[in-house]
PyMOL CGO cylinders between C-alpha atoms (Angstrom):
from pymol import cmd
from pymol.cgo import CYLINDER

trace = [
    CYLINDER, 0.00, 0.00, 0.00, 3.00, 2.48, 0.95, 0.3, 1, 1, 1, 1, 1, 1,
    CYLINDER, 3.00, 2.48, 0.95, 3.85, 1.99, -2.71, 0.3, 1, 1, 1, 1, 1, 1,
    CYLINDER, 3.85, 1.99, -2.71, 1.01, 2.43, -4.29, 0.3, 1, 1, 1, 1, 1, 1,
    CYLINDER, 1.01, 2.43, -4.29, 0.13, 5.87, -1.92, 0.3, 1, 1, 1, 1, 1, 1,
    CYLINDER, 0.13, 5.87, -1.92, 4.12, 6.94, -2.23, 0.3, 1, 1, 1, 1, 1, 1,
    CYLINDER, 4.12, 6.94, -2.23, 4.58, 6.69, 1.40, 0.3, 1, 1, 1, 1, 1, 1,
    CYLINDER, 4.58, 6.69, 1.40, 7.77, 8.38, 2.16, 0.3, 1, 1, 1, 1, 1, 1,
    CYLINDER, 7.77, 8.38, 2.16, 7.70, 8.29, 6.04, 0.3, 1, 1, 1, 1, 1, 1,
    CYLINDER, 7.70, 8.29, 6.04, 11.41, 9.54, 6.58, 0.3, 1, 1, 1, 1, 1, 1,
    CYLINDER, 11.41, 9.54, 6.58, 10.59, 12.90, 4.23, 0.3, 1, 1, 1, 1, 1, 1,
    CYLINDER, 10.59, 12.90, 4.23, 13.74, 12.37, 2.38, 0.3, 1, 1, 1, 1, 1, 1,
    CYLINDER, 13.74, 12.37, 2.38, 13.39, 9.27, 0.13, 0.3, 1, 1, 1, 1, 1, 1,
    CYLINDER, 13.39, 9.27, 0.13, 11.02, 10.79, -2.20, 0.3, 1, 1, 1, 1, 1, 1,
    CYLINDER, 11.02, 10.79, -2.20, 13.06, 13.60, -2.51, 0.3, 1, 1, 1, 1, 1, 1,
    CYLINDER, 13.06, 13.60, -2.51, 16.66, 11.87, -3.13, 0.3, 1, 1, 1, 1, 1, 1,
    CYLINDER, 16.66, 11.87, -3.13, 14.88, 9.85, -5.82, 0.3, 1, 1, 1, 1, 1, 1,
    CYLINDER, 14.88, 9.85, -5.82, 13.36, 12.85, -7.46, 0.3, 1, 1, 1, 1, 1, 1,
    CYLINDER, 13.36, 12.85, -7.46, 16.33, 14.73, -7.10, 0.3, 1, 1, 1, 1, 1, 1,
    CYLINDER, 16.33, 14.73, -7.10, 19.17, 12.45, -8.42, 0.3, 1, 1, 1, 1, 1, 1,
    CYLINDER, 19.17, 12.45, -8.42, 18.53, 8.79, -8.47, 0.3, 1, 1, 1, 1, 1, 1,
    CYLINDER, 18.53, 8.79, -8.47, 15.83, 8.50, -11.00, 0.3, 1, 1, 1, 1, 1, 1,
    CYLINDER, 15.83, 8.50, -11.00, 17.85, 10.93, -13.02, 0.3, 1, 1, 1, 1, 1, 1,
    CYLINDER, 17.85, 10.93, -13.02, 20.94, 9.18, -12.40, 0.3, 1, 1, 1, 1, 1, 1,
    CYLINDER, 20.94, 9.18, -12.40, 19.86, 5.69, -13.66, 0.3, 1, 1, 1, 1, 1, 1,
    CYLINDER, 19.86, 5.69, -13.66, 17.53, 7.16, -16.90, 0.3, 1, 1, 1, 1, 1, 1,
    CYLINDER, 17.53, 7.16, -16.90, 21.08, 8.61, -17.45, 0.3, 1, 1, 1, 1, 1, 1,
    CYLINDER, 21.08, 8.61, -17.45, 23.24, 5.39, -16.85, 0.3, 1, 1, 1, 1, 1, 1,
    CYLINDER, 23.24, 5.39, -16.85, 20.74, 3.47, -19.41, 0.3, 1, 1, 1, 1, 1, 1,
    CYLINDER, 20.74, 3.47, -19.41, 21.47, 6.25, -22.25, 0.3, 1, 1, 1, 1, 1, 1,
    CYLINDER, 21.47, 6.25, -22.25, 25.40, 6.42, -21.62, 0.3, 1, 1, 1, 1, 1, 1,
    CYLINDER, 25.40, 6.42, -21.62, 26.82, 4.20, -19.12, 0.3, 1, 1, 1, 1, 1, 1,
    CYLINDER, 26.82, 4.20, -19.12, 30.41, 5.69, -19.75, 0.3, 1, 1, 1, 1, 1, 1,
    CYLINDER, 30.41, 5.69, -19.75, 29.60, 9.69, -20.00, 0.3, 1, 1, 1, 1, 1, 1,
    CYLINDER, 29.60, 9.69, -20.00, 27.46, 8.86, -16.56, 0.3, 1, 1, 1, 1, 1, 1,
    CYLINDER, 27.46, 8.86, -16.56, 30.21, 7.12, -14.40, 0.3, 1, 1, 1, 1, 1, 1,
    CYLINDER, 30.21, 7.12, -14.40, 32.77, 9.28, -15.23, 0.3, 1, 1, 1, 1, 1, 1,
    CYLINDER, 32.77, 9.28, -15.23, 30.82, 12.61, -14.67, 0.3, 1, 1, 1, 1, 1, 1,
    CYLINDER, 30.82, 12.61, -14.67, 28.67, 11.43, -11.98, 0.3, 1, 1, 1, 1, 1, 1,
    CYLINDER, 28.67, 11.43, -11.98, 30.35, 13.81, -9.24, 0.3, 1, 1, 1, 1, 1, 1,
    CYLINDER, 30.35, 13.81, -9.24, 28.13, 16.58, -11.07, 0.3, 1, 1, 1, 1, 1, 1,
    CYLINDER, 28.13, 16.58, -11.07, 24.94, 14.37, -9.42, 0.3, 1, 1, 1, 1, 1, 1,
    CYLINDER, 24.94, 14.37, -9.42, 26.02, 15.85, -5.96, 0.3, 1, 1, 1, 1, 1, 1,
    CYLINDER, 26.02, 15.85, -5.96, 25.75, 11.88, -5.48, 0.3, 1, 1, 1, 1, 1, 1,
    CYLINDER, 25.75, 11.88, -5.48, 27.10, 10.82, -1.87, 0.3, 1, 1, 1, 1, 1, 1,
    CYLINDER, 27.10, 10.82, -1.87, 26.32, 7.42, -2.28, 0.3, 1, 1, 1, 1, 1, 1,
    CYLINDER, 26.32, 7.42, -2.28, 28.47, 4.96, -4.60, 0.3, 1, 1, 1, 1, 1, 1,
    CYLINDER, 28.47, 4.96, -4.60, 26.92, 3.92, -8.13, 0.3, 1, 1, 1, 1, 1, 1,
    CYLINDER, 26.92, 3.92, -8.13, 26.94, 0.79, -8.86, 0.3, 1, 1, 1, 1, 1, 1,
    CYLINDER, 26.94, 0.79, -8.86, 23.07, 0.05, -7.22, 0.3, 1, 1, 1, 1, 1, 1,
    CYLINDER, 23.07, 0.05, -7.22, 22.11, 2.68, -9.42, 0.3, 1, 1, 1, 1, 1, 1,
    CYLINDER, 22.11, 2.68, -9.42, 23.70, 1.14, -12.88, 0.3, 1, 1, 1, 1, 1, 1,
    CYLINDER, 23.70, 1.14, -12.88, 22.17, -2.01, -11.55, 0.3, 1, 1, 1, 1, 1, 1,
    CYLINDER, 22.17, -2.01, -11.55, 19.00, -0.81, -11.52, 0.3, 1, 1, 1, 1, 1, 1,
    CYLINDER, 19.00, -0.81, -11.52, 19.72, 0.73, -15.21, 0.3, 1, 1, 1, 1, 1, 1,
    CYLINDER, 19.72, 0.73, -15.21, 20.06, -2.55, -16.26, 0.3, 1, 1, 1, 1, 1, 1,
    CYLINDER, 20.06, -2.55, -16.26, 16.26, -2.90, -16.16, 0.3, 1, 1, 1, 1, 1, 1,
    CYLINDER, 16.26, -2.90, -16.16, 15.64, 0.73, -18.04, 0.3, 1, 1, 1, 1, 1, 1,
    CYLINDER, 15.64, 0.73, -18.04, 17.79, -1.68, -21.07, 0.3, 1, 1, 1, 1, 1, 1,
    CYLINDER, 17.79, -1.68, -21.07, 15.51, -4.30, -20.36, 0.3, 1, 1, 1, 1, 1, 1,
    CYLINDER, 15.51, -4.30, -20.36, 12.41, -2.28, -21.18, 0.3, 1, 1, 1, 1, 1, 1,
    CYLINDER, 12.41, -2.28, -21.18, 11.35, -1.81, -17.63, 0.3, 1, 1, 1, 1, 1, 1,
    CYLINDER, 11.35, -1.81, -17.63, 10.04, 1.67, -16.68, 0.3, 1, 1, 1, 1, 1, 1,
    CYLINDER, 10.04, 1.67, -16.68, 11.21, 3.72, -13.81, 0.3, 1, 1, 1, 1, 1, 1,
    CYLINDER, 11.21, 3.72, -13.81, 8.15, 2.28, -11.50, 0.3, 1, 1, 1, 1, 1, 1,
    CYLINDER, 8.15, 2.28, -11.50, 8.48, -1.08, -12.70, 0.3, 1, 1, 1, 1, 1, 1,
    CYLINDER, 8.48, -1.08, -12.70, 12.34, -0.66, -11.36, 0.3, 1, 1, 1, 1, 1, 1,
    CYLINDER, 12.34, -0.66, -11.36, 11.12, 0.86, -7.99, 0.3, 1, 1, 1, 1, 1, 1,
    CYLINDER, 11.12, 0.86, -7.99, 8.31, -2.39, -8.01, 0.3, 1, 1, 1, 1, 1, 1,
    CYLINDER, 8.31, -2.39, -8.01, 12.09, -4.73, -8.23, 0.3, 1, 1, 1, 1, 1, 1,
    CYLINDER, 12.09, -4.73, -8.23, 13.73, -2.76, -5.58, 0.3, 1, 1, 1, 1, 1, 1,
    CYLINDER, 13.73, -2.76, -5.58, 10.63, -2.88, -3.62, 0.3, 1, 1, 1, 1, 1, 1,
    CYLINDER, 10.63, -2.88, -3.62, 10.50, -6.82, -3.29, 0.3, 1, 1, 1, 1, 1, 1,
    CYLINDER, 10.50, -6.82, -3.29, 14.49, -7.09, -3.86, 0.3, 1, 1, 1, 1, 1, 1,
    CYLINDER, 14.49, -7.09, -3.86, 14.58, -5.18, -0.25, 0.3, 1, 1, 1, 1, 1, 1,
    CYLINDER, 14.58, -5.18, -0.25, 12.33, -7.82, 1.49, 0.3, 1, 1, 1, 1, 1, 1,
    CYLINDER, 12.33, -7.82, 1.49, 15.02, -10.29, 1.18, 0.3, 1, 1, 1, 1, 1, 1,
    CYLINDER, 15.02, -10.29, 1.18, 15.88, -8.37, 4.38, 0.3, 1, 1, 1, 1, 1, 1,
    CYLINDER, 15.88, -8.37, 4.38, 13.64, -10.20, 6.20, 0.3, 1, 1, 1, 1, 1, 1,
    CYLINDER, 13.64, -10.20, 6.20, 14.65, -13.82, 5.90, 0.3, 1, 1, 1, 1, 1, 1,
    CYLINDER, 14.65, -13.82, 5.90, 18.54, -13.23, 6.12, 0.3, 1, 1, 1, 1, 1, 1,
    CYLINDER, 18.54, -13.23, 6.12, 17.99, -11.47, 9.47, 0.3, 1, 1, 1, 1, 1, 1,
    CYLINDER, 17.99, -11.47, 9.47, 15.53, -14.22, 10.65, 0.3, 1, 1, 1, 1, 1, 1,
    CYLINDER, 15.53, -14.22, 10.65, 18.53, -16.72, 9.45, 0.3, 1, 1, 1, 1, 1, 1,
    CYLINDER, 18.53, -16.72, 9.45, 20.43, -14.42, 12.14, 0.3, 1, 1, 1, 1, 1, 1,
    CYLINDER, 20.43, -14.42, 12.14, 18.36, -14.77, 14.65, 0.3, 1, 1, 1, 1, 1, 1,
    CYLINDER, 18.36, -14.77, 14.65, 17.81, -18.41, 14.30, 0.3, 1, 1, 1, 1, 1, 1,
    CYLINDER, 17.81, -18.41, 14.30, 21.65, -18.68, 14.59, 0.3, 1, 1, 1, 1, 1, 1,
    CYLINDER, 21.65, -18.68, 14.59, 21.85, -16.59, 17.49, 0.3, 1, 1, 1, 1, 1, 1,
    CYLINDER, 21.85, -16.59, 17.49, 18.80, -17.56, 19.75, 0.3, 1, 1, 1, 1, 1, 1,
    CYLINDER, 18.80, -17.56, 19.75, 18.81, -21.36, 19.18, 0.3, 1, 1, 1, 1, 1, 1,
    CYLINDER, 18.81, -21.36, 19.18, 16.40, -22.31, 22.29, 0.3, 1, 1, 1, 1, 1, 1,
    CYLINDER, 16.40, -22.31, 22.29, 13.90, -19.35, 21.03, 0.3, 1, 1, 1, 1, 1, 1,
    CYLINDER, 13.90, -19.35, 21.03, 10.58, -20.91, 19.40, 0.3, 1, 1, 1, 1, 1, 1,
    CYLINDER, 10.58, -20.91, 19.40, 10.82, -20.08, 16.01, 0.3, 1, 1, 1, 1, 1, 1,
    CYLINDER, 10.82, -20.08, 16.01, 7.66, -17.79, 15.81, 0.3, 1, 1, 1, 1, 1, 1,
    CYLINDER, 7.66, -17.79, 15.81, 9.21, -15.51, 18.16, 0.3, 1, 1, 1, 1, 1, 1,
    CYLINDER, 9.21, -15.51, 18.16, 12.08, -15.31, 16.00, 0.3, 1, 1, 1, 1, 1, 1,
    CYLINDER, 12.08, -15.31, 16.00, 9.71, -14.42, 12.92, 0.3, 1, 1, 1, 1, 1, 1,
    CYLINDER, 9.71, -14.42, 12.92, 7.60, -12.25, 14.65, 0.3, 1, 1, 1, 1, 1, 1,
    CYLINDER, 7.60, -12.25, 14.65, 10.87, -10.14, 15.60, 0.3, 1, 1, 1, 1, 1, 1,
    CYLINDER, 10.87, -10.14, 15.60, 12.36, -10.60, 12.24, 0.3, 1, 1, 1, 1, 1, 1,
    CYLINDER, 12.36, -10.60, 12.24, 8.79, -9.21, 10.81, 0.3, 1, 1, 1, 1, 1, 1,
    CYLINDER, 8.79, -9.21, 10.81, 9.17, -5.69, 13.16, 0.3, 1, 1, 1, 1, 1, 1,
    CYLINDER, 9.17, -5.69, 13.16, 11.41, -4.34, 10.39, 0.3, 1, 1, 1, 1, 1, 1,
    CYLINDER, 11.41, -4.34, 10.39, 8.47, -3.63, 8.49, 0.3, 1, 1, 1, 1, 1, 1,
    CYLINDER, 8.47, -3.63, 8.49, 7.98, -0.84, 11.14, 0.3, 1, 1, 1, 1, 1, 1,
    CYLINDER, 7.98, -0.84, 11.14, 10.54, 1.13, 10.63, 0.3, 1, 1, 1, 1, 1, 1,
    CYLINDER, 10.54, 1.13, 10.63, 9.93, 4.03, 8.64, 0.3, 1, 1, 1, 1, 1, 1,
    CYLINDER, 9.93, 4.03, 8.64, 13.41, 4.04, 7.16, 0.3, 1, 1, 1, 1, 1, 1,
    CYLINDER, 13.41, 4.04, 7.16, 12.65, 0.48, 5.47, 0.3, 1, 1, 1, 1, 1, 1,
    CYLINDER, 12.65, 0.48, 5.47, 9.17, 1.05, 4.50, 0.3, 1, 1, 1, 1, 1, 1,
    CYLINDER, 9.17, 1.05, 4.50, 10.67, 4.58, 2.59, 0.3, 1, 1, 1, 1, 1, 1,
    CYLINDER, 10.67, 4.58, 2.59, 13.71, 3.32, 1.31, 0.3, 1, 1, 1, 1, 1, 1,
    CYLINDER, 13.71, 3.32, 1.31, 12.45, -0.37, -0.21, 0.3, 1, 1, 1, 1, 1, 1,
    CYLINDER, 12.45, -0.37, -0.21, 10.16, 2.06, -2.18, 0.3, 1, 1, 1, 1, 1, 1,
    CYLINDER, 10.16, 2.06, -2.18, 11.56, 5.04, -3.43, 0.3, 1, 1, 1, 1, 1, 1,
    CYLINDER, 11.56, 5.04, -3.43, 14.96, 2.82, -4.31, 0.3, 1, 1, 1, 1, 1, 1,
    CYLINDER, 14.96, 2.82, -4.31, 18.46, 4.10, -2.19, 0.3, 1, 1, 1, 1, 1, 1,
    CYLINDER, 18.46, 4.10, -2.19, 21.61, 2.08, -2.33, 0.3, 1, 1, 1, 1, 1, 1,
    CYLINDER, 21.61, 2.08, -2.33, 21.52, 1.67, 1.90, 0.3, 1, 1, 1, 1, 1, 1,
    CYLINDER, 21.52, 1.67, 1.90, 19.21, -1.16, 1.83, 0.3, 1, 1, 1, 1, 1, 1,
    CYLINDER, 19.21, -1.16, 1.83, 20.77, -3.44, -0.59, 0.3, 1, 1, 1, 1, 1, 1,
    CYLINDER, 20.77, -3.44, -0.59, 23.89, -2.52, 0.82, 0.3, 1, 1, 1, 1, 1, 1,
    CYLINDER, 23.89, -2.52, 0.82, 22.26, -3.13, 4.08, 0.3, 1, 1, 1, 1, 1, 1,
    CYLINDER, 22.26, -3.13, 4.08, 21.08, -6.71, 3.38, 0.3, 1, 1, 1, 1, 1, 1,
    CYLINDER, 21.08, -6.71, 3.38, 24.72, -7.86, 2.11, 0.3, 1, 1, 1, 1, 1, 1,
    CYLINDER, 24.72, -7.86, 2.11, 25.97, -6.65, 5.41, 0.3, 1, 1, 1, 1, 1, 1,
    CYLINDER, 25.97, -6.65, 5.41, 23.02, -8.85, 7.00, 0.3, 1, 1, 1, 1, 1, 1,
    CYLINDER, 23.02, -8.85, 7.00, 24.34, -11.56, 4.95, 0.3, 1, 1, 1, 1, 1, 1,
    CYLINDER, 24.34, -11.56, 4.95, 28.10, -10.89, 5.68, 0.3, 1, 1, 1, 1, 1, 1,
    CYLINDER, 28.10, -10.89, 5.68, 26.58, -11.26, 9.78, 0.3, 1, 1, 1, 1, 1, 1,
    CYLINDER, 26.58, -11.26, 9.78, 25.08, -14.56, 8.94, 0.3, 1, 1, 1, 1, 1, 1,
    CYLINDER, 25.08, -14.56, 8.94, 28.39, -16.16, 7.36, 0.3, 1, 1, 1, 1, 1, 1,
    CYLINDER, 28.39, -16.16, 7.36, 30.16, -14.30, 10.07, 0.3, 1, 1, 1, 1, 1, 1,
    CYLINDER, 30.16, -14.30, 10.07, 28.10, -16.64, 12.34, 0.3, 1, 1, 1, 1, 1, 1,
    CYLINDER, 28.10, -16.64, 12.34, 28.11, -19.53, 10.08, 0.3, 1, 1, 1, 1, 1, 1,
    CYLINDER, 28.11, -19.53, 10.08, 32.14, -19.32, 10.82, 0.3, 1, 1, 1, 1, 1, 1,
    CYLINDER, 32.14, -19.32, 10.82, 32.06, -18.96, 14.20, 0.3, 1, 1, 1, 1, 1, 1,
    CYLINDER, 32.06, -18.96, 14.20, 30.05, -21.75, 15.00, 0.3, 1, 1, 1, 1, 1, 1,
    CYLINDER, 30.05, -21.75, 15.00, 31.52, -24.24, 12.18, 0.3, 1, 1, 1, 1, 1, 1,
    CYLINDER, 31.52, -24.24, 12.18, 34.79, -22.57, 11.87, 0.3, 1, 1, 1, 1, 1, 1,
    CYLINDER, 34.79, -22.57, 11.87, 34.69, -23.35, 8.07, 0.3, 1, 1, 1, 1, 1, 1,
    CYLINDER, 34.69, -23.35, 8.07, 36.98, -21.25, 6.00, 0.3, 1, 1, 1, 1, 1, 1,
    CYLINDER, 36.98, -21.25, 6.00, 34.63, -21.04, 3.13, 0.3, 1, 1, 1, 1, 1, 1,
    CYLINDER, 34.63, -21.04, 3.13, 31.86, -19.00, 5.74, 0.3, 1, 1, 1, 1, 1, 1,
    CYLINDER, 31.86, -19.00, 5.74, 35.38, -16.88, 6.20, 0.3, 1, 1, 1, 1, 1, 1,
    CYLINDER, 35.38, -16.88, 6.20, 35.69, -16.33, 2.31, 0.3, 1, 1, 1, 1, 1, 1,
    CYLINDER, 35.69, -16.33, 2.31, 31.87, -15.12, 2.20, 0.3, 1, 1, 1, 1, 1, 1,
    CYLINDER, 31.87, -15.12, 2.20, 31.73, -13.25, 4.91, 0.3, 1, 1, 1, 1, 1, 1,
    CYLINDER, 31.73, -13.25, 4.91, 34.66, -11.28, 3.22, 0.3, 1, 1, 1, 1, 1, 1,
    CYLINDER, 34.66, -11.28, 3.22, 32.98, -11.24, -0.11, 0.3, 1, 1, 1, 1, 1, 1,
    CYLINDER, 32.98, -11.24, -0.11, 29.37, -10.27, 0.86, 0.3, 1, 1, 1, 1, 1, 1,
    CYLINDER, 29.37, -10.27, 0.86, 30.93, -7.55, 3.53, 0.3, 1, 1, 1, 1, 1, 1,
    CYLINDER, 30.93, -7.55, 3.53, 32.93, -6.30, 0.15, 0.3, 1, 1, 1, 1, 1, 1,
    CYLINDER, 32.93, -6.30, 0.15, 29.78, -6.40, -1.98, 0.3, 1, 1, 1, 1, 1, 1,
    CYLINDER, 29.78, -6.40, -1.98, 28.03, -4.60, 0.58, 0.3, 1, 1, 1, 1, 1, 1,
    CYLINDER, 28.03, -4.60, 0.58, 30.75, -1.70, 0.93, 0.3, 1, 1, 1, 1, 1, 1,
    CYLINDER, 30.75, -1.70, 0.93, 30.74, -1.47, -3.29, 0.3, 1, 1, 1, 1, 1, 1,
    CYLINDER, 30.74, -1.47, -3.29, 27.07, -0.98, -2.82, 0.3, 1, 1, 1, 1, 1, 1,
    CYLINDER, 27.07, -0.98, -2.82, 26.54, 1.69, 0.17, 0.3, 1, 1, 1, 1, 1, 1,
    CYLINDER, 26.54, 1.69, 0.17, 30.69, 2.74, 0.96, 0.3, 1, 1, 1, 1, 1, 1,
    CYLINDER, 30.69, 2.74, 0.96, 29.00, 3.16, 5.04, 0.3, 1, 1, 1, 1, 1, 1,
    CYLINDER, 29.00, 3.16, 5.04, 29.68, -0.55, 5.64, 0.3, 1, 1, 1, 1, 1, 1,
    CYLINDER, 29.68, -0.55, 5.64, 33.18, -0.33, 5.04, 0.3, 1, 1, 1, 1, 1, 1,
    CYLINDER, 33.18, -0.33, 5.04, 33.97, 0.58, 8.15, 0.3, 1, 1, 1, 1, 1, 1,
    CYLINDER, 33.97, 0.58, 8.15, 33.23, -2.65, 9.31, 0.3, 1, 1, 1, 1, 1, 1,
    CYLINDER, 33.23, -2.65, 9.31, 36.53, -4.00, 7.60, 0.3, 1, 1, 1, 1, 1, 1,
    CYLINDER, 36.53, -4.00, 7.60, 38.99, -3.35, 10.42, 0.3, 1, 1, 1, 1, 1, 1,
    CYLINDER, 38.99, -3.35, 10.42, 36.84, -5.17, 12.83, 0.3, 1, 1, 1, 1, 1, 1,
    CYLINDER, 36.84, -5.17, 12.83, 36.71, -8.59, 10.42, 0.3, 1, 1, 1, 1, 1, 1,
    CYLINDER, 36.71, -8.59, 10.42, 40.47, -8.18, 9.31, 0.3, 1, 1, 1, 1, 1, 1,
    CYLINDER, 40.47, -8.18, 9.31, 41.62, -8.55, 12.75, 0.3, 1, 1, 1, 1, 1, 1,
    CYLINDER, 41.62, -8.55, 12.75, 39.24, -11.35, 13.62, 0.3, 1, 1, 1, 1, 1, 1,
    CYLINDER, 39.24, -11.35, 13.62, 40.36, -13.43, 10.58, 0.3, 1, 1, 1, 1, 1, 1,
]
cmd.load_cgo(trace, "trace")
């Protein structure tokens, strides 16, 4: 419904789309290369490679609602990975607890704006999730491969939204 009304409950999402993403992405479709390399004259602050991803579907013949419709149910995927969290972390907790909790993110107005007027913090925000669960996934099998993607999801999710990086110290000195 939030879609469908344009909810944009944290008063900027609406505005960052209308001001520079939309733009940004119609612009990435017509000339990838001209874009990227003048994309400082956006005023951008966030990285661009969500938005060329999302141009990808301008090239597919999507329209610029039809991407925001993508976005909209790529961002639930936030749900499950942080229930897979949860299950990891609260083993003795009934399971419908740990959905119910899982399901409060719906709440938040950041989410709700975000997943649909489309921002690079929330995809970048569920590879971090996902770096948290292989984090997990290591320290409870010590498995290098959980290592390897907690590394390469924590790395996708820095290319995405550059606010996660910070989190590299903290994993380079535990592995």
């Amino acid at each position: 419904m939030g879609f469908i009304y344009g909810e944009n409950l944290n008063y900027g999402s609406h505005s960052d789309w209308v001001g520079g993403n939309s733009s940004a992405i119609k612009d990435f479709s017509n000339n990838l290369t001209y874009t990227l390399l003048n994309f400082d004259s956006y005023n951008h602050r966030h990285s661009p490679i969500y938005l060329i991803f999302l141009s990808l579907f301008l090239d597919l013949g999507f329209d610029l609602n039809q991407v925001r419709l993508i976005h909209l149910h790529l961002c639930i995927l936030l749900i499950p990975i942080f229930y897979q969290c949860l299950k990891l972390i609260f083993i003795n907790t009934h399971i419908n607890y740990l959905a119910l909790l899982s399901l409060i993110i719906f709440l938040s107005p950041t989410f709700r704006s975000l997943a649909i007027w489309p921002d690079s913090r929330l995809p970048g925000l569920i590879f971090f999730v996902l770096t948290i669960y292989f984090f997990l996934k290591f320290r409870k099998k010590s498995e290098v491969k959980y290592a390897w993607y907690t590394c390469v999801s924590l790395v996708v999710s820095s290319y995405i939204s550059p606010n996660f990086s910070v989190f590299f110290p903290y994993f380079f000195f535990f592995f």
